[in-house]
GUVEXPA-859535 format. One record per residue: x, y, z of N, C-alpha, C in turn; residue number from 0. Coordinates in nm, 2 decimals. Last residue first. Example, Ala and Ser with C-alpha at 12.3 -4.5 7.8 and 13.67 -1.06 7.14 Angstrom:
<recs>
+--------+--------+--------+--------+--------+--------+--------+--------+--------+--------+
!    nxx !    nyy !    nzz !   caxx !   cayy !   cazz !    cxx !    cyy !    czz ! dodren !
+--------+--------+--------+--------+--------+--------+--------+--------+--------+--------+
!   1.28 !  -0.22 !   0.71 !   1.37 !  -0.11 !   0.71 !   1.29 !   0.00 !   0.79 !      1 !
!   1.32 !  -0.57 !   0.78 !   1.23 !  -0.45 !   0.78 !   1.32 !  -0.33 !   0.78 !      0 !
+--------+--------+--------+--------+--------+--------+--------+--------+--------+--------+
</recs>
This chain:
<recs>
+--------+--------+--------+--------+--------+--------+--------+--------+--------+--------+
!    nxx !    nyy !    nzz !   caxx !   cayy !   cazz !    cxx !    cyy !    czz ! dodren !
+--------+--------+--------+--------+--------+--------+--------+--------+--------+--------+
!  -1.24 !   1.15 !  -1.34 !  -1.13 !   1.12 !  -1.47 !  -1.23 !   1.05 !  -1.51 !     98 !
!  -1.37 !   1.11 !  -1.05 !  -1.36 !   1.23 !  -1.10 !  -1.28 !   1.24 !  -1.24 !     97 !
!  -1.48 !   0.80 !  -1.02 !  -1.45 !   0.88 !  -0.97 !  -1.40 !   0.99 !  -1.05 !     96 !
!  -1.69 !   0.58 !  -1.13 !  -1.72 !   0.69 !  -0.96 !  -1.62 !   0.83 !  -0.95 !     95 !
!  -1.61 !   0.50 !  -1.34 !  -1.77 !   0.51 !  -1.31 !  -1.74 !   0.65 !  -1.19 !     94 !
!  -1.35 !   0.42 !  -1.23 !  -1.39 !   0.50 !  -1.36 !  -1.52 !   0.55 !  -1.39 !     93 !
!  -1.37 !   0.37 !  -1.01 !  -1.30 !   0.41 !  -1.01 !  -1.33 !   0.47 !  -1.14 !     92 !
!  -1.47 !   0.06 !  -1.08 !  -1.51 !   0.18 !  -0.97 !  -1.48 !   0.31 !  -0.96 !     91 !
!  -1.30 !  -0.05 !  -1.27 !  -1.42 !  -0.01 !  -1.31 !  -1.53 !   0.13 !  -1.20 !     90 !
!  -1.08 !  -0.12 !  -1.08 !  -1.10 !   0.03 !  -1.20 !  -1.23 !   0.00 !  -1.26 !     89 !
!  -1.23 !  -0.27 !  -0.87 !  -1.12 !  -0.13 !  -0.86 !  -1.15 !  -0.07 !  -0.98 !     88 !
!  -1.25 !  -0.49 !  -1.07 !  -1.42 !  -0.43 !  -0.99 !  -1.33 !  -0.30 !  -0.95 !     87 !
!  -1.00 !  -0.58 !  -1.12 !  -1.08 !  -0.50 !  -1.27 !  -1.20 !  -0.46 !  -1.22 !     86 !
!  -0.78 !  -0.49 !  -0.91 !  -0.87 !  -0.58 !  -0.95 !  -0.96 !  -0.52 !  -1.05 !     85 !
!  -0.44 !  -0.34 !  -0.93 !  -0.61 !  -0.34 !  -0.90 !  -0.67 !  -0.39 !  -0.94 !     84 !
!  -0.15 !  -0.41 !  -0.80 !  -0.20 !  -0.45 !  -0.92 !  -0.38 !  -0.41 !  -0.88 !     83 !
!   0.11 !  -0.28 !  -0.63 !   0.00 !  -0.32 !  -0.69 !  -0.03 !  -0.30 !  -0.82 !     82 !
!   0.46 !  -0.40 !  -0.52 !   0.36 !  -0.36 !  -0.65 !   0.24 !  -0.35 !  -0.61 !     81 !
!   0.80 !  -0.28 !  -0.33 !   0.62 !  -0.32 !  -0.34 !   0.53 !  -0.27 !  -0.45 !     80 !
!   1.06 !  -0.43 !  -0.40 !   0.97 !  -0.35 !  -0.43 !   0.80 !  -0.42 !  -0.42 !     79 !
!   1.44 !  -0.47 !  -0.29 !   1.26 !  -0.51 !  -0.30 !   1.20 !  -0.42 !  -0.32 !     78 !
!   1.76 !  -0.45 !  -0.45 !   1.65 !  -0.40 !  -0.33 !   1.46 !  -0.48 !  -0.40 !     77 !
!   2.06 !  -0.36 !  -0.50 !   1.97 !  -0.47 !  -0.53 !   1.84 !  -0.47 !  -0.41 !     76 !
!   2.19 !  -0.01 !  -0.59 !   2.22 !  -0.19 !  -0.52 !   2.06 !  -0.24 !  -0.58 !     75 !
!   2.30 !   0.12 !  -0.83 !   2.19 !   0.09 !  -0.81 !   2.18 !  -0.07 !  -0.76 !     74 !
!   2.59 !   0.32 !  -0.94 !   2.55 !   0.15 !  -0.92 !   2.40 !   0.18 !  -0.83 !     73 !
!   2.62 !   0.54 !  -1.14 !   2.61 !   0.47 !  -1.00 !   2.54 !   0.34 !  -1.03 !     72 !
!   2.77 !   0.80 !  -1.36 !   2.71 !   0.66 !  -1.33 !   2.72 !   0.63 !  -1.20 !     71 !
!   2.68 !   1.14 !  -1.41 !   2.75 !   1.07 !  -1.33 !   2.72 !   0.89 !  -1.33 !     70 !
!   2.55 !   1.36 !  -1.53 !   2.61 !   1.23 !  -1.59 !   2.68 !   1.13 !  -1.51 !     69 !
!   2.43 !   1.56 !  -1.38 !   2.55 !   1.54 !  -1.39 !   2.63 !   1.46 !  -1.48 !     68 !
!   2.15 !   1.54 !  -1.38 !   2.16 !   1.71 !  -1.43 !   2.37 !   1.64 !  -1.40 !     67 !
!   2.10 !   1.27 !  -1.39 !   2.05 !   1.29 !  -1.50 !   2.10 !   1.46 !  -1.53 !     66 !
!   2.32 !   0.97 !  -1.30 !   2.25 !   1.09 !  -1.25 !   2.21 !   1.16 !  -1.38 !     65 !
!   2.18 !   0.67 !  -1.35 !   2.30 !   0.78 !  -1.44 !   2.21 !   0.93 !  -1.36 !     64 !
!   2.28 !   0.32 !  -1.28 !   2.18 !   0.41 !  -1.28 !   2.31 !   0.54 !  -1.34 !     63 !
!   2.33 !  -0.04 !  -1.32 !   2.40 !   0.13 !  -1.35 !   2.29 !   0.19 !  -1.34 !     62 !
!   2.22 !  -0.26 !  -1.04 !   2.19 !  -0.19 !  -1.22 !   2.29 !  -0.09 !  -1.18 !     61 !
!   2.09 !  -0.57 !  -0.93 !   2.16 !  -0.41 !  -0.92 !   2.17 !  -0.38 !  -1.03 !     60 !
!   1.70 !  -0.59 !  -0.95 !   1.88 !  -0.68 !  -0.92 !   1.96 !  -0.52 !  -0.93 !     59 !
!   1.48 !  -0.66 !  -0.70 !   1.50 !  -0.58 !  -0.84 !   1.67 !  -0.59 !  -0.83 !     58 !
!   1.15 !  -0.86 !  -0.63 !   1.32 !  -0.79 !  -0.60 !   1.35 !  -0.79 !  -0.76 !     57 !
!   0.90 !  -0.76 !  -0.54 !   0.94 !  -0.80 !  -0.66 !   1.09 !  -0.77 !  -0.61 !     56 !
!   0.55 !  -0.86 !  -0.35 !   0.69 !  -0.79 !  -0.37 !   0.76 !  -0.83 !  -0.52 !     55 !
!   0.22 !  -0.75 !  -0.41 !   0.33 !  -0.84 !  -0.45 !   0.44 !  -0.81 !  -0.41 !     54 !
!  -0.13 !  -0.69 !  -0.37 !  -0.01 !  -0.68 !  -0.34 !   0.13 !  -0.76 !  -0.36 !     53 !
!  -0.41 !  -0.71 !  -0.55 !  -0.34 !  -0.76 !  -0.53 !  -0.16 !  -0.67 !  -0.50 !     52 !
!  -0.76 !  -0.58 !  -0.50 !  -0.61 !  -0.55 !  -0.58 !  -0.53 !  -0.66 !  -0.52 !     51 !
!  -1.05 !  -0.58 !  -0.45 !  -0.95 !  -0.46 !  -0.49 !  -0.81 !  -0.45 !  -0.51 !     50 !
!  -1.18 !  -0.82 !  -0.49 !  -1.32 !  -0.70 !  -0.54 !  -1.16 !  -0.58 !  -0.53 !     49 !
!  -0.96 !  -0.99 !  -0.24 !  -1.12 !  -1.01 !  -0.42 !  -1.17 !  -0.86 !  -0.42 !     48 !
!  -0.65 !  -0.92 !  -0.23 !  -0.77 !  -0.89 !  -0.18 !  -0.89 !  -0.89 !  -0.27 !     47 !
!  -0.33 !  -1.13 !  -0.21 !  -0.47 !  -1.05 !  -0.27 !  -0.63 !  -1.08 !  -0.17 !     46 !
!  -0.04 !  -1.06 !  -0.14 !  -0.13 !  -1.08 !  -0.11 !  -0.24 !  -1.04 !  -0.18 !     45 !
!   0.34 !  -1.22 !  -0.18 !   0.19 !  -1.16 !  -0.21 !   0.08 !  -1.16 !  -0.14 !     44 !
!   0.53 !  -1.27 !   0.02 !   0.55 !  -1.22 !  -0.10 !   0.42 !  -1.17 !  -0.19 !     43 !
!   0.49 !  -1.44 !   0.24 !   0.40 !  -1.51 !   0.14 !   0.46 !  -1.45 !  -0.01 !     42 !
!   0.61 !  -1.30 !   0.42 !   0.64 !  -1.44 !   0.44 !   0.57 !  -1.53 !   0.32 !     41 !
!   0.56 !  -1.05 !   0.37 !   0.68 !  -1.09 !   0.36 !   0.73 !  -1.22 !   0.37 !     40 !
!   0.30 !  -1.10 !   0.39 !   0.32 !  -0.99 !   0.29 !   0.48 !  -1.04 !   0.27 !     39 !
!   0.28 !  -1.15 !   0.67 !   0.21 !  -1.23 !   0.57 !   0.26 !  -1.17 !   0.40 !     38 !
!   0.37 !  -0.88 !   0.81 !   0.39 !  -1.04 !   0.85 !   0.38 !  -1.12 !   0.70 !     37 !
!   0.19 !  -0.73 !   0.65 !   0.32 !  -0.69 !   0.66 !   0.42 !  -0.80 !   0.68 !     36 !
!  -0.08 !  -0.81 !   0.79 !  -0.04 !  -0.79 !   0.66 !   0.08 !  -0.80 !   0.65 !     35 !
!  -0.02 !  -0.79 !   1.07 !  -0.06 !  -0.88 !   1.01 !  -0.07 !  -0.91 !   0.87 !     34 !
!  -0.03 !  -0.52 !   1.12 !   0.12 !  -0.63 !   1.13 !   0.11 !  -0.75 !   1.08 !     33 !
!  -0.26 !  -0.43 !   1.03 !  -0.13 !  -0.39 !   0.97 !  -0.01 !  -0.47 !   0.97 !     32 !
!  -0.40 !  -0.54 !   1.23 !  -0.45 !  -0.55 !   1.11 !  -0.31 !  -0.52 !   1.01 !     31 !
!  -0.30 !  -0.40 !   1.46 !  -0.30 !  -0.56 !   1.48 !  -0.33 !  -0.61 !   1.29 !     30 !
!  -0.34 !  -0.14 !   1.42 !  -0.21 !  -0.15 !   1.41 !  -0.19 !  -0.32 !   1.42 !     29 !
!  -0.68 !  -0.15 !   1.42 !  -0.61 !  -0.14 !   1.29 !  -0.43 !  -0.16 !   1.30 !     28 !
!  -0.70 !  -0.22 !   1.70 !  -0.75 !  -0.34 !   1.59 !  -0.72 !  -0.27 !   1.47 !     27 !
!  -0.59 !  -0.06 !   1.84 !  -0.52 !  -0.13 !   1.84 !  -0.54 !  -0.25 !   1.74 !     26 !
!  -0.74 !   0.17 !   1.75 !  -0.60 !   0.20 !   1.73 !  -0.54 !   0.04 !   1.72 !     25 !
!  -0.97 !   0.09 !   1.86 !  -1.03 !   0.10 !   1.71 !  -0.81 !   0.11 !   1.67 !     24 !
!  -0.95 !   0.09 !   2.15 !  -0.94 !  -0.03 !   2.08 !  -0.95 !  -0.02 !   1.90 !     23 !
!  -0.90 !   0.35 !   2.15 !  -0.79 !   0.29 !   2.15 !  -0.81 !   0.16 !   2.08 !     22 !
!  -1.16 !   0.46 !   2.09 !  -1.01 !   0.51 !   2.02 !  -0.92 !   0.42 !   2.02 !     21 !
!  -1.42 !   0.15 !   2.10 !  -1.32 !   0.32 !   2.16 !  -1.22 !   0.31 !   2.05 !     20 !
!  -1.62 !   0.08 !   1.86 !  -1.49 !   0.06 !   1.99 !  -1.43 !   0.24 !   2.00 !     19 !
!  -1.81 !   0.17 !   1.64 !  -1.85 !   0.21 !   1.78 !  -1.74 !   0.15 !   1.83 !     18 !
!  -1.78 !   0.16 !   1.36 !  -1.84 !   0.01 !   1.42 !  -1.89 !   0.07 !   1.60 !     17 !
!  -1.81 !   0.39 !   1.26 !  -1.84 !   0.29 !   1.24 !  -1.91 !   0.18 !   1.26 !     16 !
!  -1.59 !   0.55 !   1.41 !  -1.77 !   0.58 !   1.40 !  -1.84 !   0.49 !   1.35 !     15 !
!  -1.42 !   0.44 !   1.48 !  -1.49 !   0.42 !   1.57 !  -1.60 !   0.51 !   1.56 !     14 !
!  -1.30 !   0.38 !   1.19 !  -1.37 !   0.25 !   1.27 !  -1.45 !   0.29 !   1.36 !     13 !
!  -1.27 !   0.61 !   1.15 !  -1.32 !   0.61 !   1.05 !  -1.40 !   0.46 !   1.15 !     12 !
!  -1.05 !   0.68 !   1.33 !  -1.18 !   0.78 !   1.36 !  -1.29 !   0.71 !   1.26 !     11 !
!  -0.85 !   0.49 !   1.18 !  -0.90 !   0.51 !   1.31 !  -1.02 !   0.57 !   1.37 !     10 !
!  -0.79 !   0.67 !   0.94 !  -0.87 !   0.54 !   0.95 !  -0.93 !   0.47 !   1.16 !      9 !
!  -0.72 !   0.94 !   1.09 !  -0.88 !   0.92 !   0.98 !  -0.92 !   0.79 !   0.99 !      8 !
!  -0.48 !   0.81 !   1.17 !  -0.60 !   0.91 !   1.24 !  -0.71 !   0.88 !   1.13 !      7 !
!  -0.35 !   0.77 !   0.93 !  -0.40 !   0.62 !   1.04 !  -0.49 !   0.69 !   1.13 !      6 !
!  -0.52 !   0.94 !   0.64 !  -0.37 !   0.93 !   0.75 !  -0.48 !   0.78 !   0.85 !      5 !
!  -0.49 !   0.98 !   0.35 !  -0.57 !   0.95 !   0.44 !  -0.47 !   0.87 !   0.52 !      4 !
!  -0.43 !   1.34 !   0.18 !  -0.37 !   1.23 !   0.19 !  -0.48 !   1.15 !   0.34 !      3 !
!  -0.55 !   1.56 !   0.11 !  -0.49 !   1.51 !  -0.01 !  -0.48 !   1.28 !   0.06 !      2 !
!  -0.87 !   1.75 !   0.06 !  -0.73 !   1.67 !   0.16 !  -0.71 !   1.56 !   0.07 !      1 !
!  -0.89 !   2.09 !   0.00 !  -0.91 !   1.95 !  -0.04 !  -0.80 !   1.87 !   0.03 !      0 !
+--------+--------+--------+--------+--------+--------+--------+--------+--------+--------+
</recs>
């Protein structure tokens, strides 16, 4: 059973698809990706109708506590990427898929 869907698959996945070669199917998904990522950091969100919305969220520093030591640490201040699934997502998802 395959667990995980690699940029190979999505690539092999366009150019059975739609038909461009490898490369161009490589370079219209790594064009698609910078383009998100771009937009993603200069917007902080992004949504997609029918499957989910992407967000960043900065998270402030904190005490963290190692858990087999006790040890306290500080927990710098960093960003985080959310989703959120659109309610046509989990309904799909709950109809279609295996749970």
């Amino acid at each position: 059973m395959r667990i995980n869907l690699t940029k190979k698959d999505l690539i092999n996945q366009i150019y059975m698809q739609i038909g461009f070669s490898k490369q161009i199917s490589e370079s219209l998904l790594d064009d698609f990706l910078s383009l998100l990522t771009e937009n993603l950091i200069k917007e902080k969100k992004i949504k997609f109708s029918k499957f989910g919305t992407f967000t960043i969220r900065e998270k402030k520093e904190r005490i963290g506590r190692n858990p087999k030591t006790k040890e306290n640490k500080i927990i710098k201040a960093r960003k985080v990427l959310l989703f959120k699934p659109s309610k046509e997502l989990k309904v799909f998802i709950n109809v279609n898929g295996n749970g």
